[in-house]
N, C-alpha and C positions, 0 to 999 in steps of 0.2 A: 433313690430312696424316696418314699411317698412321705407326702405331708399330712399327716392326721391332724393340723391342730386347731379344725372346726368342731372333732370328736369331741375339743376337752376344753372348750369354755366354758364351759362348767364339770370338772372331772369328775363330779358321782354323780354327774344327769344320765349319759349313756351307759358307761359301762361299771358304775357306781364302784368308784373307787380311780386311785391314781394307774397310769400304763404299766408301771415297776411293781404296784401291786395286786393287777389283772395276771402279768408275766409269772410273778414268783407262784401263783394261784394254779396256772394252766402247769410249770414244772413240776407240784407237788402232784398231780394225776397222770405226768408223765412216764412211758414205761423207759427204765433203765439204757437200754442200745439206744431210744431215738432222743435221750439226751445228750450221751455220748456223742453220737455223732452232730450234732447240733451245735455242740459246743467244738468240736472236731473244726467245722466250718467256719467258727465264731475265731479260735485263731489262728484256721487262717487267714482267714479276712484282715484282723489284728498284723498277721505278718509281712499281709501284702504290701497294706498300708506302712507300714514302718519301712519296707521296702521303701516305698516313692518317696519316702518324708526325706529318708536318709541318704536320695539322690541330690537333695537343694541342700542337707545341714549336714554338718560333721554328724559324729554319731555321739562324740562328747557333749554335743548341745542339745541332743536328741530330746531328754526329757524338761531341759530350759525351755525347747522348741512349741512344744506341744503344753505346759505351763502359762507360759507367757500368751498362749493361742490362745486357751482356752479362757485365762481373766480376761483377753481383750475382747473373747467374745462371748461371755456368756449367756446372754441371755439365745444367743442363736444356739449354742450348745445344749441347753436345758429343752429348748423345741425341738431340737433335733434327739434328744434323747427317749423325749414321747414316741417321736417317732420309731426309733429302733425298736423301745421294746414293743409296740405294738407290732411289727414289722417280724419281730422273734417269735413273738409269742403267737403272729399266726405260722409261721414256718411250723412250731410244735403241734401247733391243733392241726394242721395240713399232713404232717407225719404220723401221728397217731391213726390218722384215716384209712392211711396207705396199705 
């Protein structure tokens, strides 16, 4: 995963506006099939990951597991979430070209 988070020291200098709200921007001009599969990707990425998680945790703790992660780490969470959607939302402008 790349790190965007020189893009957004100030989140309406480059791409005016927050990465969540660049993403939902680029999906409302997206055609119908290359969101589908977009999101197609997105669980399974989701699946894979729950895969690994629920090799070190029961599956009962699964979502203590990932709670408990994410308070102890948010602020690396909320960077990394720039990341993604920026990260998504070129995947969508990169599909649209195709």
């Amino acid at each position: 995963m790349n790190n965007y988070e020189a893009l957004f020291e100030d989140e309406n200098d480059i791409v005016s506006g927050s990465p969540m709200s660049k993403y939902w921007g680029v999906v409302s001009k997206t055609q119908t099939d290359n969101l589908h599969q977009e999101f197609d990707d997105i669980v399974e990425r989701i699946a894979i990951m729950e895969s690994i998680i629920e090799e070190n945790h029961e599956i009962q703790d699964f979502d203590k597991a990932i709670k408990n992660y994410a308070l102890a780490n948010r602020d690396k969470i909320d960077e990394l979430k720039k990341s993604v959607y920026m990260e998504l939302t070129g995947k969508l402008i990169f599909r649209a070209t195709d």
